[in-house]
C-alpha positions as CSV (number, residue, x, y, z in Angstrom):
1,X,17.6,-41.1,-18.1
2,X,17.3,-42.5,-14.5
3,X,14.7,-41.4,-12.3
4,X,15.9,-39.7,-9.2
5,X,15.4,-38.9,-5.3
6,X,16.1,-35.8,-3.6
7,X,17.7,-36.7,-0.4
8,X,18.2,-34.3,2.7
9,X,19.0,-34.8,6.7
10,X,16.7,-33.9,9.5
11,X,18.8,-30.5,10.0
12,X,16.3,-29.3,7.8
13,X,13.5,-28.9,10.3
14,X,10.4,-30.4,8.2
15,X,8.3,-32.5,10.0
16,X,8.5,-36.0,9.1
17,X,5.1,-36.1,7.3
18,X,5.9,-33.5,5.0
19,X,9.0,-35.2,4.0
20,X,7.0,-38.2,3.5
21,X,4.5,-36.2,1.7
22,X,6.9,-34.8,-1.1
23,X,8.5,-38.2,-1.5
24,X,11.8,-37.0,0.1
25,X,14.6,-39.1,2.0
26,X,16.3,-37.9,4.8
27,X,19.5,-39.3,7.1
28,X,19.2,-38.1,10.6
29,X,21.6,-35.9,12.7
30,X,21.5,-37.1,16.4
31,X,22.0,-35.6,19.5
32,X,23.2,-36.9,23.6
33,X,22.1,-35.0,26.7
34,X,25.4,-34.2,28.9
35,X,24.2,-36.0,31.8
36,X,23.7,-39.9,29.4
37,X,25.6,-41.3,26.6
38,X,22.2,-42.2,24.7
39,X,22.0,-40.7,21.2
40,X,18.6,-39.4,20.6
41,X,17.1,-38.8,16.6
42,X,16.2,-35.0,15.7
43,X,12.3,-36.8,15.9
44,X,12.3,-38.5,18.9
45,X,11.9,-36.3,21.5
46,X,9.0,-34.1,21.0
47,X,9.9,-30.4,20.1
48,X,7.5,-29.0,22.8
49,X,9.2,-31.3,25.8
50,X,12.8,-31.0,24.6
51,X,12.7,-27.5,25.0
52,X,11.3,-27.6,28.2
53,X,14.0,-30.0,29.2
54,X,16.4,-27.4,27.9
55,X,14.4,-24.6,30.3
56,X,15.1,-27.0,32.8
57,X,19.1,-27.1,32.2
58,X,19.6,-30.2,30.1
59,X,22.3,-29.6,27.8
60,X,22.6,-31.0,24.4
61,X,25.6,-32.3,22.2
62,X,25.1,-33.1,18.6
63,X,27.0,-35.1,16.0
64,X,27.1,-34.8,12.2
65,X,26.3,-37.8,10.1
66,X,29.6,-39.7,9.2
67,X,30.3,-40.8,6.1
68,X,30.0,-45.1,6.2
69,X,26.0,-43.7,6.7
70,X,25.6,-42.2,3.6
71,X,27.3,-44.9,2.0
72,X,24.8,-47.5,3.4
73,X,21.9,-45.2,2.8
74,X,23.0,-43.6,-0.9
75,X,23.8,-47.3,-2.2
76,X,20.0,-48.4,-0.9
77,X,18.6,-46.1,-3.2
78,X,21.5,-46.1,-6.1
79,X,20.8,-50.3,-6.3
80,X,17.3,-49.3,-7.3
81,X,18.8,-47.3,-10.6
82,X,17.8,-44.5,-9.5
83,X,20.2,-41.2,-9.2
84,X,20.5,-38.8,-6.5
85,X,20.2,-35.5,-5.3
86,X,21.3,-34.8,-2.3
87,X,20.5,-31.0,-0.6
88,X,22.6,-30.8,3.3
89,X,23.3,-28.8,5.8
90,X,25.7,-25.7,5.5
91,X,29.5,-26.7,5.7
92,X,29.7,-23.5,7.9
93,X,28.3,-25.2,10.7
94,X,28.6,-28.7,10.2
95,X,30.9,-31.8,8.5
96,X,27.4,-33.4,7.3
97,X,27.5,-32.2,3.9
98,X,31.4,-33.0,3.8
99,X,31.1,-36.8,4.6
100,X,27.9,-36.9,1.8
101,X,30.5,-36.0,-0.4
102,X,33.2,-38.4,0.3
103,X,30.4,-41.2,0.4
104,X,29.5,-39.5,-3.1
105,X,32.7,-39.8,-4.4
106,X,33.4,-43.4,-3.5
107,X,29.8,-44.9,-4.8
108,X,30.2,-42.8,-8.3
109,X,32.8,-45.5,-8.6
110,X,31.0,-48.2,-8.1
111,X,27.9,-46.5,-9.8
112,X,29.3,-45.2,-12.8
113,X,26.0,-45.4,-14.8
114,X,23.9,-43.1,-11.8
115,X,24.5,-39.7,-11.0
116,X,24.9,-38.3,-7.4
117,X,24.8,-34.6,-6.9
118,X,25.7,-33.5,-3.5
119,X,24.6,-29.5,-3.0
120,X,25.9,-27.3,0.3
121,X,23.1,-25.8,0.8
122,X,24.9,-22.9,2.6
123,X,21.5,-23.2,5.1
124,X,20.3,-24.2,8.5
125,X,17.3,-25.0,9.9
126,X,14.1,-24.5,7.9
127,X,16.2,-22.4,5.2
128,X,17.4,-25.5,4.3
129,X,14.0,-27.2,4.1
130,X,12.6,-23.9,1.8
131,X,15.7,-25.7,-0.7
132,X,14.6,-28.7,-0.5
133,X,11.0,-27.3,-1.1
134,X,12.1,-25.7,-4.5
135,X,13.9,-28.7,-6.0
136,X,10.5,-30.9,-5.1
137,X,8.8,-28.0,-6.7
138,X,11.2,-28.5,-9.8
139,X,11.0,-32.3,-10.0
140,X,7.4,-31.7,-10.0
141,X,7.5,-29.5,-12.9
142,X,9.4,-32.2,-14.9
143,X,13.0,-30.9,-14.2
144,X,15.4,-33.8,-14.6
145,X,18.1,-34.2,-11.9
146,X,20.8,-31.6,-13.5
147,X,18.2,-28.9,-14.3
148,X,16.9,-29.0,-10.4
149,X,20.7,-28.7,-9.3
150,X,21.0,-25.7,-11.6
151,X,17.8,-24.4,-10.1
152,X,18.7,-24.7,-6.3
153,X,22.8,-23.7,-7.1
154,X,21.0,-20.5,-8.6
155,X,18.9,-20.2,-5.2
156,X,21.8,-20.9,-2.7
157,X,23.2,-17.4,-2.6
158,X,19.5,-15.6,-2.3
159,X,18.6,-18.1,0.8
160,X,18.2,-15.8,3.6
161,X,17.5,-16.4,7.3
162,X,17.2,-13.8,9.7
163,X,16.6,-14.8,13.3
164,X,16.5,-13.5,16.8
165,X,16.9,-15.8,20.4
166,X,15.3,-15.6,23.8
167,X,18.5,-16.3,25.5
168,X,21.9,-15.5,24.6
169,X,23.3,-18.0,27.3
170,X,23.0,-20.7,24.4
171,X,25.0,-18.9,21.9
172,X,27.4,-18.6,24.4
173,X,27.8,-21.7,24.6
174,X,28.5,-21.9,21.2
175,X,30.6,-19.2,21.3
176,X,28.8,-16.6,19.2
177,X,28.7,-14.2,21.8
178,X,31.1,-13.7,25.1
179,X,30.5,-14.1,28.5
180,X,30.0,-10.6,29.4
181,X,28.3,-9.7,26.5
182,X,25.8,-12.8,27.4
183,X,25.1,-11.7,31.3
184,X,25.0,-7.6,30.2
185,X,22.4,-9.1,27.6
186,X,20.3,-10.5,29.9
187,X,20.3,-7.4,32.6
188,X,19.2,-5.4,29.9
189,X,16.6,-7.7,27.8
190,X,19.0,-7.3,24.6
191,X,18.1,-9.1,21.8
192,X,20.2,-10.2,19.1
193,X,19.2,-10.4,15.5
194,X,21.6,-12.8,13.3
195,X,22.0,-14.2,9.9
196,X,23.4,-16.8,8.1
197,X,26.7,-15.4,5.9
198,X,27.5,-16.4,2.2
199,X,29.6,-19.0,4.0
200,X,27.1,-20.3,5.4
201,X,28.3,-19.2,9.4
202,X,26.1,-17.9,12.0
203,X,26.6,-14.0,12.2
204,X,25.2,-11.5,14.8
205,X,24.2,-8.7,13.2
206,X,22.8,-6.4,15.6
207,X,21.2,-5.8,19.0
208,X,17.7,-4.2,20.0
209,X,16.1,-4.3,23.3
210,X,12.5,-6.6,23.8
211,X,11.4,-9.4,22.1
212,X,9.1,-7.4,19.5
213,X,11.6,-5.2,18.7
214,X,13.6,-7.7,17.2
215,X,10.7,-10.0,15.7
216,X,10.1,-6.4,13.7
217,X,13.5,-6.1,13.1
218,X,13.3,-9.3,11.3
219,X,9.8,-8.3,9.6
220,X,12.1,-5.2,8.3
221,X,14.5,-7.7,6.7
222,X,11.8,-9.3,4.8
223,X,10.5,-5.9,3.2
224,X,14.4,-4.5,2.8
225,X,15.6,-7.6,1.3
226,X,13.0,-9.7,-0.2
227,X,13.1,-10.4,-4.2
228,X,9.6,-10.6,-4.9
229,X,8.0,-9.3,-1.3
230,X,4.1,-9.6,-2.9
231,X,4.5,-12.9,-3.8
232,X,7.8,-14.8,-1.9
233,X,7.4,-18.5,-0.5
234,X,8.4,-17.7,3.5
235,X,9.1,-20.3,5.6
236,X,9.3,-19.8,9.5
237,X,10.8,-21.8,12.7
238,X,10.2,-21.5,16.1
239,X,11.9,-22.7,19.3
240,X,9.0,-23.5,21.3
241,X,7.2,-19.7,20.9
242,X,4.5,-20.0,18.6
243,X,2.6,-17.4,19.5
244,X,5.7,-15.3,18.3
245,X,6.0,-16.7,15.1
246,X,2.3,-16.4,14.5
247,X,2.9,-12.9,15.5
248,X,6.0,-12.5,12.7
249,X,3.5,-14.1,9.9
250,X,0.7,-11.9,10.8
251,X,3.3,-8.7,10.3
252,X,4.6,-10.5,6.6
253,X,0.5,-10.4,5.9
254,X,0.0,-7.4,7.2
255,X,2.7,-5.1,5.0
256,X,2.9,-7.7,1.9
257,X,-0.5,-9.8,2.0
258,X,2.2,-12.9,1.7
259,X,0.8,-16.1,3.8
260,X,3.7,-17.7,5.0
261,X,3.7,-21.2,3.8
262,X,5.4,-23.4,6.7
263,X,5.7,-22.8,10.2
264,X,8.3,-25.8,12.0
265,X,9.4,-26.5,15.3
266,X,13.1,-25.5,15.1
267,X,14.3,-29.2,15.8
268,X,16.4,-30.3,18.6
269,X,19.5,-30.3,16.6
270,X,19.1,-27.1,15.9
271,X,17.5,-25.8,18.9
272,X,20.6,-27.2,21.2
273,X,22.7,-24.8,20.0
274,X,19.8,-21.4,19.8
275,X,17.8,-22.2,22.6
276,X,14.3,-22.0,23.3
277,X,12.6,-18.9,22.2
278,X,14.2,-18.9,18.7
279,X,12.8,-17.1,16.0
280,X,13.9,-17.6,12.2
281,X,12.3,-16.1,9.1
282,X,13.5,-17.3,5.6
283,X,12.9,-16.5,2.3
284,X,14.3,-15.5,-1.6
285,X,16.4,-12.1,-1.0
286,X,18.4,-9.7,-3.3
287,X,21.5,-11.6,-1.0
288,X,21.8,-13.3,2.4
């Protein structure tokens, strides 16, 4: 039985050193600002600056990882004898996971004796990175590759995120929301609160009015919708607003006596398309 890797891309909002930490490799999405053609990592820009760029109208574009990466990255680890398990970012909102697959499927052929497991994690953002938590957690426990695959595939359809955003002029741009509903938003300090769908799509789910109103909202979600709310492993991401997610963890204390367990920048991949001032809370639910 080969030893094996679990392999992820920086969509999943862990800080490098944590990645590091658990033993994990990553490929990185990338990112250009409208105004240059240079293609920036999700880590090379600090967090805190990019989003003040963004607050300062800098636009960002970003790009999936093609498929001729993976191939040059997979085979790196796969010459080593050693199989992979790969966890990516939700086909719903990008062709990442896709070209892992087609890269898959060409290197089983020239690796017939390694396995390479490509999962759709369905997930964005830090609810991504609470997957890739859970299979470390199950390679830890002496789960071979298939038993961790089970383990996560079992996981996929209880991942929920629930989020809020500062500013719905970035999800305009990504078309989640219309123009009028964007600028009658504003006037009125609505905030949306939005999940990620079984198909792993953006959804809006509803509107409140003021920024703690919908940071409860999301607190709500957690104690509707959580499987084990005494004792769940939350993960939260932030755009830039700590004190808000500070604020969100203190409310999961407060009603469950649950520490959350990470708190991450929401990284600029991410963050291009929700802004600064995004809010996400993710954790094991009943369903998405």
């Amino acid at each position: 039985m080969n030893d094996y890797v679990i392999y992820t891309d920086s969509a999943c909002d862990l800080d490098e050193s944590i990645l590091k930490d658990w033993g994990v490799l990553y490929e990185e999405l990338t990112y250009t600002f409208t105004d240059s053609p240079r293609q920036y990592t999700n880590y090379e820009i600090d967090p805190k600056e990019f989003y003040k760029m963004m607050r300062d109208g800098k636009i960002a574009k970003t790009s999936a990882i093609n498929t001729a990466t993976f191939v040059n990255s997979f085979s790196k680890v796969l010459e080593e004898g050693k199989d992979i398990l790969y966890l990516g970012f939700s086909s719903g909102l990008s062709n990442t996971v896709n070209s892992a697959e087609k890269a898959a499927e060409e290197l089983r052929v020239k690796y017939p004796e390694n396995k390479i497991i490509v999962i759709d994690t369905l997930a964005a953002s830090t609810g991504e990175g609470l997957l890739v938590y859970f299979a470390v957690e199950a390679k830890k426990r002496g789960a071979d590759i298939e038993e961790a695959a089970n383990e996560i595939r079992e996981k996929v359809p209880h991942l929920a995120h629930w989020f809020t955003v500062d500013d719905l002029v970035y999800l305009k741009r990504g078309g989640r929301v219309s123009n009028v509903a964007a600028f009658v938003g504003g006037l009125l300090g609505i905030k949306p609160v939005l999940h990620v769908d079984d198909e792993g799509h953006l959804i809006p789910m509803s509107k409140v009015r003021g920024r703690k109103t919908s940071i409860k909202a999301i607190a709500d979600k957690y104690t509707e919708l959580a499987i084990t709310p005494n004792e769940g492993t939350v993960f939260i991401c932030q755009g830039d607003c700590i004190d808000d997610a500070n604020y969100l963890a203190g409310l999961i204390k407060e009603r469950h006596g649950v520490e959350v367990k990470i708190i991450s920048y929401t990284g600029p991949v991410i963050g291009a398309h929700s802004g600064p001032g995004t809010l996400a809370l993710f954790f094991l639910a009943k369903h998405k």
